[in-house]
C-alpha positions in Angstrom: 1.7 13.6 23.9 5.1 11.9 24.1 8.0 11.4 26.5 11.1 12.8 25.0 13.1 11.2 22.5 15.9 13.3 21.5 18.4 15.4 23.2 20.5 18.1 22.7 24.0 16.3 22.2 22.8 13.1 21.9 23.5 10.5 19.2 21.7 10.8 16.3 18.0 9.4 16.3 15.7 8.3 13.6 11.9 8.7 14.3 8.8 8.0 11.9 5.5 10.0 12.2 2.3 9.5 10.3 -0.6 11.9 9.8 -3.8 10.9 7.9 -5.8 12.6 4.6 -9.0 14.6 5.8 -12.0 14.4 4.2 -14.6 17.2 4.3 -17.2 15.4 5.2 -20.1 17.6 6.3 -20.6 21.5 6.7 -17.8 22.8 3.7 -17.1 26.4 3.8 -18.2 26.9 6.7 -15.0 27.3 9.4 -13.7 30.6 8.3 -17.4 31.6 9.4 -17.2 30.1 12.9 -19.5 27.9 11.8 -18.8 23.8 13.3 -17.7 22.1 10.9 -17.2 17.7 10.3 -14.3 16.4 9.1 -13.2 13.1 9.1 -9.9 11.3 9.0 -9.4 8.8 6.2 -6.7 5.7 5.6 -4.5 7.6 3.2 -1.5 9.1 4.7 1.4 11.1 4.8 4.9 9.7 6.4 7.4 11.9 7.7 11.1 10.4 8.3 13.4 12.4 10.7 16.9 12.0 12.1 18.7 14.1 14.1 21.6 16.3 12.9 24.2 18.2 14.8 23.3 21.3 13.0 20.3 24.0 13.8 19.3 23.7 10.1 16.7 21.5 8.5 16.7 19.4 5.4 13.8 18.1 3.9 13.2 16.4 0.9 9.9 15.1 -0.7 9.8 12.4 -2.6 6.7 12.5 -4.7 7.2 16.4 -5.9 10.6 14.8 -6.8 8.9 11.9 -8.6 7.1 14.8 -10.2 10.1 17.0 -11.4 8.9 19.9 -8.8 10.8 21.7 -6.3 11.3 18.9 -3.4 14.4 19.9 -1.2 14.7 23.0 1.0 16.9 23.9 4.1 16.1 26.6 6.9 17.4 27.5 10.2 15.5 26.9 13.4 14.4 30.9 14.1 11.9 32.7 11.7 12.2 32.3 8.6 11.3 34.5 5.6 8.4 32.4 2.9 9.3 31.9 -0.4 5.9 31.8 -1.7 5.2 30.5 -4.8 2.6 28.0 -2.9 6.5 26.0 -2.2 5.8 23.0 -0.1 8.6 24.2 2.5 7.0 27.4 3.5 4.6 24.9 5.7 7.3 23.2 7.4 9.1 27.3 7.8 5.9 28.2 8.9 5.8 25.4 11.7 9.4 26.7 13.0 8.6 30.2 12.8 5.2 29.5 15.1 7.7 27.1 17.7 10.3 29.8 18.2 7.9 32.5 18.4 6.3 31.1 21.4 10.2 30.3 22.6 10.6 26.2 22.1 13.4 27.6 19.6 16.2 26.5 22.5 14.4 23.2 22.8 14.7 21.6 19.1 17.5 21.0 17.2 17.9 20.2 13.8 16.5 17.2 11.5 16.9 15.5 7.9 13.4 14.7 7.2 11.9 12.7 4.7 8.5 13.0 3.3 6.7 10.2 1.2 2.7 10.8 1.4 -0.7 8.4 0.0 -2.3 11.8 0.1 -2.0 13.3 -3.8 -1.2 17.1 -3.7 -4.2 19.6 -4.6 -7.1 17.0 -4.0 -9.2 18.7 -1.6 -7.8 15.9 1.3 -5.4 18.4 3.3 -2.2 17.3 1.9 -0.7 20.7 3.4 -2.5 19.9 6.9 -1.0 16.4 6.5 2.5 18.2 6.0 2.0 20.9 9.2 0.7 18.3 11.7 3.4 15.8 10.7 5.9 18.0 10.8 5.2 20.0 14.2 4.5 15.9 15.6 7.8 15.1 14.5 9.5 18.0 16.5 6.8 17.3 19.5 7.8 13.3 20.4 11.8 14.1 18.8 12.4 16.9 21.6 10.0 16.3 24.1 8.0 19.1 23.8 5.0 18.5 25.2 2.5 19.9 23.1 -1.6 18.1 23.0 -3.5 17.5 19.9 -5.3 21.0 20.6 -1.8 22.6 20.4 -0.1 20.5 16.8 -3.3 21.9 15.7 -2.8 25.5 16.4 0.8 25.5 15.6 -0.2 24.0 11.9 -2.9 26.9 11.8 -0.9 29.7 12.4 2.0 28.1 10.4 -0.5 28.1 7.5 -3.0 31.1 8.1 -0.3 33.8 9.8 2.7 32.8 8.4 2.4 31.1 4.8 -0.8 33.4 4.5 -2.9 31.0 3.3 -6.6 32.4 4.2 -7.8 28.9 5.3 -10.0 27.9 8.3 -9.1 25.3 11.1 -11.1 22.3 9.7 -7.9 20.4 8.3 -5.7 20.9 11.0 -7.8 20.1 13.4 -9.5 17.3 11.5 -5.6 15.7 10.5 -4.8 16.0 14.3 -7.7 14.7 16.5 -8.6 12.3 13.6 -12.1 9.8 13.6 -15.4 11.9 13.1 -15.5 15.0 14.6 -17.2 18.3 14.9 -15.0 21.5 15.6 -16.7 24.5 16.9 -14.9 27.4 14.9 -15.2 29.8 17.5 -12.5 30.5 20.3 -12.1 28.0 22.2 -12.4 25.8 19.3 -13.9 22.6 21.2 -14.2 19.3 19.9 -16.9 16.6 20.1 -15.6 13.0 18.9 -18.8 11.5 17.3 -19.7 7.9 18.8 -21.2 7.2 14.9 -18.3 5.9 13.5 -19.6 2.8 11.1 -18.8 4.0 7.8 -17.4 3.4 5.0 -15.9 6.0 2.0 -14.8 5.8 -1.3 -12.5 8.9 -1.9 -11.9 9.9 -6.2 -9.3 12.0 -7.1 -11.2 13.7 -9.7 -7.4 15.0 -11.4 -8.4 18.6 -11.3 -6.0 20.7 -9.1 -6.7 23.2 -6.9 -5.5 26.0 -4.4 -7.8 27.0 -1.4 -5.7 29.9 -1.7 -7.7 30.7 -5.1 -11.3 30.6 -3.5 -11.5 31.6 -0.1 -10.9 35.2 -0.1 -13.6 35.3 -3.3 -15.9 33.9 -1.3 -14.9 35.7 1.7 -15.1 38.9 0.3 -18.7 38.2 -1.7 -20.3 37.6 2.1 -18.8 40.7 3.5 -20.5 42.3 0.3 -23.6 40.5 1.3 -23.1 41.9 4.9 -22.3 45.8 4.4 -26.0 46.0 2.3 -27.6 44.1 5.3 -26.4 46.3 7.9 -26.4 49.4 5.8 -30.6 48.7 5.0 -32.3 51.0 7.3 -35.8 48.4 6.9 -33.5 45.8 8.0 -34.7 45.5 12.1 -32.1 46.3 15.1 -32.6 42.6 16.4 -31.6 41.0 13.3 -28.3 43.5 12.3 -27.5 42.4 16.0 -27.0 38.5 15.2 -25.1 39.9 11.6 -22.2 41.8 11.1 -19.8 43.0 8.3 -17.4 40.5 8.2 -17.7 37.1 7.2 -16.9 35.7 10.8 -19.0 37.8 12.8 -22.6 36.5 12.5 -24.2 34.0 14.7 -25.0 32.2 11.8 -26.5 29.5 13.6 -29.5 31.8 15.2 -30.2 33.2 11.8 -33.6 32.0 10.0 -33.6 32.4 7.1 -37.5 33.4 6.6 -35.9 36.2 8.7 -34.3 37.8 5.6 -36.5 36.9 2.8 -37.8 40.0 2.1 -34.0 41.5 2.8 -32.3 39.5 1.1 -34.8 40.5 -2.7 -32.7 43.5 -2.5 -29.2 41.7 -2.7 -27.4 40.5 -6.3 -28.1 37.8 -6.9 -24.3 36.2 -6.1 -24.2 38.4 -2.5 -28.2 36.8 -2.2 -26.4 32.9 -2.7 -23.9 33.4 -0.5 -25.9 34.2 2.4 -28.3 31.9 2.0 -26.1 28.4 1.2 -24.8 29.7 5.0 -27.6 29.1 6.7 -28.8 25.9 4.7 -25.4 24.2 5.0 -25.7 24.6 8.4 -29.8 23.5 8.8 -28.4 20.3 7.0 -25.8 19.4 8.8 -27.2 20.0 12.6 -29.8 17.6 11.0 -27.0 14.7 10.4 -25.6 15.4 13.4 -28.3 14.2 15.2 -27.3 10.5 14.3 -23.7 10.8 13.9 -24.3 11.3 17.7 -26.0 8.2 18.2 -29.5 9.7 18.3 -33.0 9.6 16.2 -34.8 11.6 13.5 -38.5 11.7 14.1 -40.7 11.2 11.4 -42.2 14.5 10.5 -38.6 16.5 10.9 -37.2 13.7 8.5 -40.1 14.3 6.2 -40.2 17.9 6.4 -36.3 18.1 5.9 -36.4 15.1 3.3 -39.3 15.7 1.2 -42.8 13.4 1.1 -40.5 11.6 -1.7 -37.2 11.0 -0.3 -38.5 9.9 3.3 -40.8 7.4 1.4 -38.1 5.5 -0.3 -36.1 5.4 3.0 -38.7 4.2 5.0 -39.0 1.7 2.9 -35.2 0.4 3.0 -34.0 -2.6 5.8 -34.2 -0.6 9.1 -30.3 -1.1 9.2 -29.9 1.0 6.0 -31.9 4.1 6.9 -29.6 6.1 9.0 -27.1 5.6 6.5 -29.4 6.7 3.6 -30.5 10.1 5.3 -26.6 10.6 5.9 -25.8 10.2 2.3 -29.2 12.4 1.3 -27.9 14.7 3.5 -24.3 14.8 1.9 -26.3 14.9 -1.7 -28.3 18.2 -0.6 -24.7 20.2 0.3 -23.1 19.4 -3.0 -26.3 20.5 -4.2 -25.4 23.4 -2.2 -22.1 23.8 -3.2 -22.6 23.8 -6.8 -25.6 26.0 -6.9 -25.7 28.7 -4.0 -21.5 28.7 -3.8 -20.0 28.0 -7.3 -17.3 25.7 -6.4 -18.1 23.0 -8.4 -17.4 21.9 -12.1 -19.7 19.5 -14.6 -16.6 16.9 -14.1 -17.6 17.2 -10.3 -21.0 16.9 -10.6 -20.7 13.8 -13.4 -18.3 11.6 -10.7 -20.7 12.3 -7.9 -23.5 11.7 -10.4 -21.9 8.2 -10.9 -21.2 7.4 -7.6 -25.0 7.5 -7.2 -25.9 6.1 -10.3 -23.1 2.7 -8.4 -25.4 2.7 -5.4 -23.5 4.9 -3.3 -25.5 6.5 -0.3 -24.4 9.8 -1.1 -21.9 12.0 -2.9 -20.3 15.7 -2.5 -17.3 17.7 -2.9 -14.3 17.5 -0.1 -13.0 20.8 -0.1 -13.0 23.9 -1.0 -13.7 22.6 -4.9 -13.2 23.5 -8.2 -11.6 20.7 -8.1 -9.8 18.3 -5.9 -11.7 15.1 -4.6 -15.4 13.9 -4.4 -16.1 11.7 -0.9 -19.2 9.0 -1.3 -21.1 6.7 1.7 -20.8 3.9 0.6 -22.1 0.1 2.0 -18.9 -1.9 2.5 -15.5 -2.2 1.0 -16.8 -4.4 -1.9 -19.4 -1.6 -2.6 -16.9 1.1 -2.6 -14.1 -0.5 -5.2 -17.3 -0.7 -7.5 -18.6 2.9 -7.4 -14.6 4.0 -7.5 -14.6 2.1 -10.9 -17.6 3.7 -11.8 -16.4 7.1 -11.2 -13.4 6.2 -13.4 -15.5 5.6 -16.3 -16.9 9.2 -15.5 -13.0 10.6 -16.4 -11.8 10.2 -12.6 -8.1 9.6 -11.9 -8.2 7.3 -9.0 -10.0 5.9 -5.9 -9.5 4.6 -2.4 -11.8 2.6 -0.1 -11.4 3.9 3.4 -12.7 3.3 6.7 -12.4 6.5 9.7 -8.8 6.5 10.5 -6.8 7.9 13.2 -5.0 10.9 13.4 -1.4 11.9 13.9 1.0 9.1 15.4 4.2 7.9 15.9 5.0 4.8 13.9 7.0 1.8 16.1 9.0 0.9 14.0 11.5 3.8 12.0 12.7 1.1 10.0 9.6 -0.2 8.5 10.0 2.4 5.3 13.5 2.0 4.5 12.7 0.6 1.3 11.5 3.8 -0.4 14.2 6.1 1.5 16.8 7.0 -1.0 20.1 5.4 0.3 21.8 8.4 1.0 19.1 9.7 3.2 19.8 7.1 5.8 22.9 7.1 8.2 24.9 4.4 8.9 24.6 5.3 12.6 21.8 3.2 14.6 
């Protein structure tokens, strides 16, 4: 993506990457499956400040887990390191290094003093940990000359995540803190990716202040599907055809070519959380190949939007300024998967559903979880800038922490100018040496 910078032996160099917040916008849960998922890249960011050292060691500090009395420094070697676990910020950034000298760039990097100061607050369901990978494995990329595309930074961030910090996560943040814009990642090998033309919008992204780990919810959620699965296959009245499009893991179905009239009278014998499972699967996905249509710059018909929408729903859109009405089905279709989310998957809380029930009540299009939930952020369409500072100060009323207003941003870069963040570097972080 970037000539080379650095050399071995060289004087020391100071370069400044960049890599933006993801919001989940459509399709949640749904990568681990190989489901396609839509993420898109928003304005907050993470920085990452690197100069070269003679060494083959690196030293990173963060500055907000400072700011927030947490463990913030670490130092590792360029070779595989062990994790410390703990959810410690560094294992990403070992993981990253472990995944580059396993497929042999370890002779091509040296070693760095990086500096981290991120937008993105930590546990909000807006890939703070993607932010970190992709930044990091960017840094190394334009530093040392390593050649490696957005589809690579990507996979490297993945594996440093999934294989090596053993995080059971999907490739939705990586991807979506890489490519940046709108897009839609197929979750099955070879992982394409569409850029959507649609790209007109306008979020407001609340904190809601709730932590979470994605670490605590996947594998629940993982496992209650495979449950779901192992009755399907095992029920001798389900048919040969249909066990052929299932499976018994999670990842296995086609998902996608699965009605779900198909296993009504199957899925009666199911509890009732294995019966949920399966069935926000296919929905999420019915509802999000239904947006898609025109986030790719194409039209609903009336009878599909009325038979997806309701007689109720399409009545009040139709009767909206035509400019408005793609913009309302979007946010009716973001309404129906938190609906989604909070009654077929359990991942939301009342505080979730009361900011996203405020957003609406501001005039926002549409409102739903980013993330894995159970905390984190809420992402809501909104009109315009003006429009989103007022349903952000709604959702504070509603117990929020805070809000941004952000247009689609762009994903990993290289910022010009390495001297533009001096000001918040700590003095001794920064070498006299040009």
């Amino acid at each position: 993506m970037q000539k080379q910078i650095a050399k071995r032996g060289s004087r020391m160099h100071r370069v400044i990457v960049s890599s933006p917040g993801r919001a989940d916008f459509l399709n949640t849960h749904q990568d681990y499956k190989g489901l396609p998922v839509v993420p898109v890249a928003i304005n907050l960011r993470m920085y990452l400040y690197g100069e070269t050292t003679s060494d083959r060691r690196f030293h990173v500090r963060s500055l907000d887990l400072e700011g927030r009395g947490e463990p913030s420094t670490d130092s590792f070697a360029i070779g595989v390191n062990s994790m410390v676990g703990g959810k410690f910020f560094g294992d990403y950034l070992r993981g990253v290094v472990n995944v580059l000298v396993k497929r042999g760039l370890a002779e091509k990097i040296g070693g760095m003093r990086v500096t981290i100061k991120s937008d993105i607050p930590i546990g909000s369901g807006l890939s703070s940990s993607a932010a970190l990978e992709v930044g990091f494995a960017y840094l190394l990329n334009v530093t040392y000359g390593l050649g490696l595309s957005r589809r690579d930074l990507a996979e490297i961030a993945f594996a440093a995540e999934n294989e090596e910090a053993g995080i059971p996560c999907g490739r939705l943040d990586q991807y979506g803190v890489s490519y940046g814009g709108i897009i839609v990642l197929e979750c099955r090998p070879p992982y394409r990716v569409e850029t959507l033309p649609f790209r007109d919008l306008t979020f407001a992204i609340i904190d809601s202040g709730i932590r979470h780990s994605t670490a605590d919810i996947h594998p629940k959620r993982q496992e209650e599907i495979n449950r779901a699965l192992r009755a399907l296959m095992e029920d001798p009245d389900v048919p040969g055809s249909l066990k052929a499009l299932l499976g018994y893991r999670f990842d296995e179905p086609l998902w996608e070519k699965i009605d779900e009239d198909q296993l009504e009278d199957h899925l009666a014998k199911l509890d009732e959380t294995a019966r949920k499972r399966i069935i926000f699967t296919i929905r999420m996905q019915r509802w999000t190949e239904f947006a898609l249509k025109i986030l790719r710059g194409g039209t609903i018909g009336r009878s599909e939007a009325k038979n997806m929408l309701g007689e109720e729903r399409w009545r009040r859109i139709s009767d909206a300024p035509i400019h408005e009405r793609k913009y309302m089905i979007i946010g009716e279709v973001m309404n129906e998967q938190h609906s989604l989310l909070r009654d077929l998957y359990d991942v939301s809380l009342p505080r979730l559903d009361e900011i996203c029930s405020a957003a609406l009540d501001a005039g926002a299009y549409g409102a739903k979880i980013s993330g894995a939930g159970m905390g984190g952020s809420i992402i809501a369409l909104v009109k315009d800038e003006e429009h989103g500072r007022k349903v952000i100060n709604a959702c504070l009323e509603a117990n929020a922490r805070e809000g941004w207003v952000s247009k689609v941003s762009g994903g990993v870069r290289l910022e010009s100018d390495p001297k533009q963040l001096e000001d918040w570097l700590p003095k001794n972080n920064i070498s006299a040496t040009a």
